[in-house]
C-alpha positions in Angstrom: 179.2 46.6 114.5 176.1 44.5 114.2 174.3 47.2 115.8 175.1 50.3 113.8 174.4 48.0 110.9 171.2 46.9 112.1 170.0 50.5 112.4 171.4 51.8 109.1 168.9 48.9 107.3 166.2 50.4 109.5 166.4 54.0 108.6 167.6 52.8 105.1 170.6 55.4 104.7 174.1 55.0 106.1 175.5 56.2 109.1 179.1 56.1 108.6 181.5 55.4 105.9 185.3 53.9 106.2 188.3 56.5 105.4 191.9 55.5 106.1 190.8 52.6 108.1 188.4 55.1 110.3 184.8 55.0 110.9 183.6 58.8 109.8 180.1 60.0 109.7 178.1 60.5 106.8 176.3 63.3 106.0 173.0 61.8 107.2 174.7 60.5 110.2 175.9 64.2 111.4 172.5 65.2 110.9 171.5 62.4 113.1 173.9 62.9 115.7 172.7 65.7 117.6 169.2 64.4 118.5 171.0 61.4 119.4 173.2 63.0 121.8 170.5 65.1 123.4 168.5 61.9 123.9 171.4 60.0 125.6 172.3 63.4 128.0 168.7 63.4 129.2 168.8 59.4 129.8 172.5 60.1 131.6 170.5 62.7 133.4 167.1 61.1 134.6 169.4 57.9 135.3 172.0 60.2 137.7 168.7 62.1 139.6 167.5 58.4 140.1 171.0 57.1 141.6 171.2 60.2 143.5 167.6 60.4 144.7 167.4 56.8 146.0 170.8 57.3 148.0 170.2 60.8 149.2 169.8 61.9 152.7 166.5 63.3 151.8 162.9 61.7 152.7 160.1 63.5 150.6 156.8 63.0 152.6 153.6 63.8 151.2 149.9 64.5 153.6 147.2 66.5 154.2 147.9 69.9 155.7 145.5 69.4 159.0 147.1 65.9 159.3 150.8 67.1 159.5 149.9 70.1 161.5 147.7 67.6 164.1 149.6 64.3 164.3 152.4 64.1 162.1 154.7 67.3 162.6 154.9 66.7 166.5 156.3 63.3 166.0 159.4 64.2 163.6 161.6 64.6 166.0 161.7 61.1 167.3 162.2 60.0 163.9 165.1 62.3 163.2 166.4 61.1 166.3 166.1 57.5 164.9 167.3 58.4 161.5 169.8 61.4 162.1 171.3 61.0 158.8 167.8 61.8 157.0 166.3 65.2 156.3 162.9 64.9 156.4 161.1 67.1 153.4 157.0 67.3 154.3 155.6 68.7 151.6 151.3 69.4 152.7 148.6 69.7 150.1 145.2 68.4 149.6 146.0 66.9 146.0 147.6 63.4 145.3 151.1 64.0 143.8 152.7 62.5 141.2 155.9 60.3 142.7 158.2 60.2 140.1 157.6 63.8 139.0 157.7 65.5 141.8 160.3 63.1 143.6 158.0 62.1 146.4 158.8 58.7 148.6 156.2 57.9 150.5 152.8 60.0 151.7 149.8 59.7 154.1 146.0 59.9 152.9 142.9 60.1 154.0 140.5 58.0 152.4 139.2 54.1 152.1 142.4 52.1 151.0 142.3 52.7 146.9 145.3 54.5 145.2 145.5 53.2 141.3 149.4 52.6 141.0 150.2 53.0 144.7 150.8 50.5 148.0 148.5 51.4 150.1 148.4 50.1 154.0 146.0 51.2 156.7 148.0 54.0 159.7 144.8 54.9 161.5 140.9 54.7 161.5 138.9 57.0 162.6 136.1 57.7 165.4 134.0 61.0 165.5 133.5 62.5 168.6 132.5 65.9 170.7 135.6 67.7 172.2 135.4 71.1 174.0 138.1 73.1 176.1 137.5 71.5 179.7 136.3 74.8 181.4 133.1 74.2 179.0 132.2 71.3 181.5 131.6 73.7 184.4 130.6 77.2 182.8 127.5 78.7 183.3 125.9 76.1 181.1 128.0 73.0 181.8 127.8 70.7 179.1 126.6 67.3 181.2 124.2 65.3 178.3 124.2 66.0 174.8 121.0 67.6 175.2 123.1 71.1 176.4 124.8 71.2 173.0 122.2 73.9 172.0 123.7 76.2 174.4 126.9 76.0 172.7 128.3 76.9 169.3 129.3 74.0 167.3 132.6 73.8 165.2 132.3 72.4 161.9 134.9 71.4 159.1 134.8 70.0 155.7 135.2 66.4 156.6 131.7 64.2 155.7 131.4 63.0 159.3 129.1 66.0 160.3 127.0 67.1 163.1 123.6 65.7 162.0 124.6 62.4 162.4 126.2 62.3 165.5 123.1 64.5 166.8 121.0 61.9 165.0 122.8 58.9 166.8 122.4 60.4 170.1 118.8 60.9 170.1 119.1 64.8 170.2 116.2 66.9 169.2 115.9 70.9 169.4 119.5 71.4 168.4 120.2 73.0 164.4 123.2 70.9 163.2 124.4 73.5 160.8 124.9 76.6 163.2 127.7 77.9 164.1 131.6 78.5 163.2 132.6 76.4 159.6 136.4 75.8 159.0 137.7 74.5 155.7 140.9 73.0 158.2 140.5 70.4 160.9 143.7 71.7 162.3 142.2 75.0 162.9 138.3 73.8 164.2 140.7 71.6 166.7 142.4 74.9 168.0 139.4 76.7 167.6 137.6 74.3 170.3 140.8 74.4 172.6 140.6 78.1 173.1 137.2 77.5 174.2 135.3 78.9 171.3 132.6 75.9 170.8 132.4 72.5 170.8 134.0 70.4 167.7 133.3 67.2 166.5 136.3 65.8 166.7 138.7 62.7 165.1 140.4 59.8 167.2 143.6 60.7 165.4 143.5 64.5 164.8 142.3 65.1 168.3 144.9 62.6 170.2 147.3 64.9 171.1 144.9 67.9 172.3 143.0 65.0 174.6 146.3 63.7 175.8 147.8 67.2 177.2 144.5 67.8 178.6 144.0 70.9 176.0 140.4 69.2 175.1 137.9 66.4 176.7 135.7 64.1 175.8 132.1 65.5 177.2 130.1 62.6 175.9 131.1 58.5 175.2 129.0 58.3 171.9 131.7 58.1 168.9 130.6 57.3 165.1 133.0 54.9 163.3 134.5 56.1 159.5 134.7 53.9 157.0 137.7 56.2 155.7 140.9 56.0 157.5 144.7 57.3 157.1 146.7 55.3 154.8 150.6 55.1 154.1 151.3 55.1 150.4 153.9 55.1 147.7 154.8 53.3 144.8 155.3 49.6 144.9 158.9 50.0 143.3 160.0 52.0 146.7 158.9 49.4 149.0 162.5 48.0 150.0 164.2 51.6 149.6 165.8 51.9 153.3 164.8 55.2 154.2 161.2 54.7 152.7 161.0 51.0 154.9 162.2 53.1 158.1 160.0 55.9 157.7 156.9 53.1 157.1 157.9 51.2 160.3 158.0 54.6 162.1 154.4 55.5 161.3 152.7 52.2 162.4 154.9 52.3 165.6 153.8 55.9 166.4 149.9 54.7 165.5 149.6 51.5 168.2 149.9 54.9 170.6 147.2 57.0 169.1 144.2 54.8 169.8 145.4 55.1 173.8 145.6 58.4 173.3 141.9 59.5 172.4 140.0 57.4 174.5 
């Protein structure tokens, strides 16, 4: 053919001589062969994973660990009740994965909207706020103005939002910022504060579900705006796949609650 021609005058040997009317290989051709073939069995296999991957049953989600364990995880069971024929994979970490490597479909991140290579589209912003277990509010040293923070321990995590600021912004002197309990998870400092062991500065969307069963309160109205916010992302290419289009619809649904939810 035209095409076994062509590529014989590119690697300037033959690939096949005639015998009996038969096409047979040549001895540089057999020696060719086997890289060939394992080139064309990993394109057969990379293009059968795809196939499979894109019709599968399977949703791979990628997020934070404090995220899933705060917001996310409690609302997978309305979505499995949506989509009963998906199985949902959630797969936490505080790293971005690779997509197509790891065979991701969609994620949630925390951060201000800029993903090289990814879709990106806001889920949540986020407030900062004090929360405490409610029987705080009537101890011994009820916490009534922000003032009677320094007879409380405070509850810190990693996040940049910290205590100086919101103590700052509330015209509070006499209380150290940087006492008390430090957690490298938000998901912990959250159940931390529930069983009553200080006062947290909380996050709209983290805290939602503790404020709405009543498992933590609001002691004070001052809340300091992020400029980062939860984002959904994945890979342009996947923007039309069906079960990454449901899931993406899901999310923003379950959001347009959330806000209610932590006031």
């Amino acid at each position: 053919s035209h095409q076994v021609k062509g590529l014989e005058d590119r690697l300037g040997v033959a690939l096949f001589r005639r015998q009996n009317r038969a096409l047979m290989l040549t001895e540089a051709g057999q020696a060719y062969l086997p890289a060939l073939k394992d080139a064309f069995d990993a394109i057969d296999a990379a293009t059968a994973r795809l196939v499979a991957r894109d019709r599968s049953g399977v949703l791979t989600v990628t997020c934070l660990p404090s995220f899933a364990a705060t917001w996310l995880v409690r609302r997978l069971g309305r979505f499995r009740a949506q989509q009963p024929e998906l199985d949902v994979r959630l797969l936490t970490n505080e790293r971005l994965v690779d997509f197509a490597r790891e065979d991701v479909d969609i994620g949630v991140r925390y951060g201000r909207g800029h993903w090289p290579g990814l879709a990106a589209e806001r889920l949540l912003t986020e407030d900062m706020f004090p929360v405490c277990a409610p029987p705080l509010l009537k101890g011994p040293k009820p916490l009534k103005k922000p003032a009677d923070l320094k007879h409380h321990t405070l509850l810190h995590d990693d996040m940049e939002m910290d205590w100086q600021r919101w103590l700052v912004a509330a015209g509070v002197k006499g209380v150290d910022p940087n006492r008390g309990l430090q957690f490298s998870s938000s998901a912990v400092m959250l159940q931390a504060a529930a069983d009553g062991q200080g006062v947290a500065l909380g996050r709209s969307a983290m805290a939602a579900g503790y404020l709405a069963e009543g498992r933590l309160v609001r002691p004070f109205e001052l809340k300091l705006h992020s400029d980062a916010a939860y984002y959904i992302i994945y890979p342009q290419a996947y923007a039309q796949r069906p079960k990454v289009k449901a899931f993406r619809d899901f999310l923003m649904a379950e959001a347009e609650g959330t806000d209610a939810q932590a006031r």
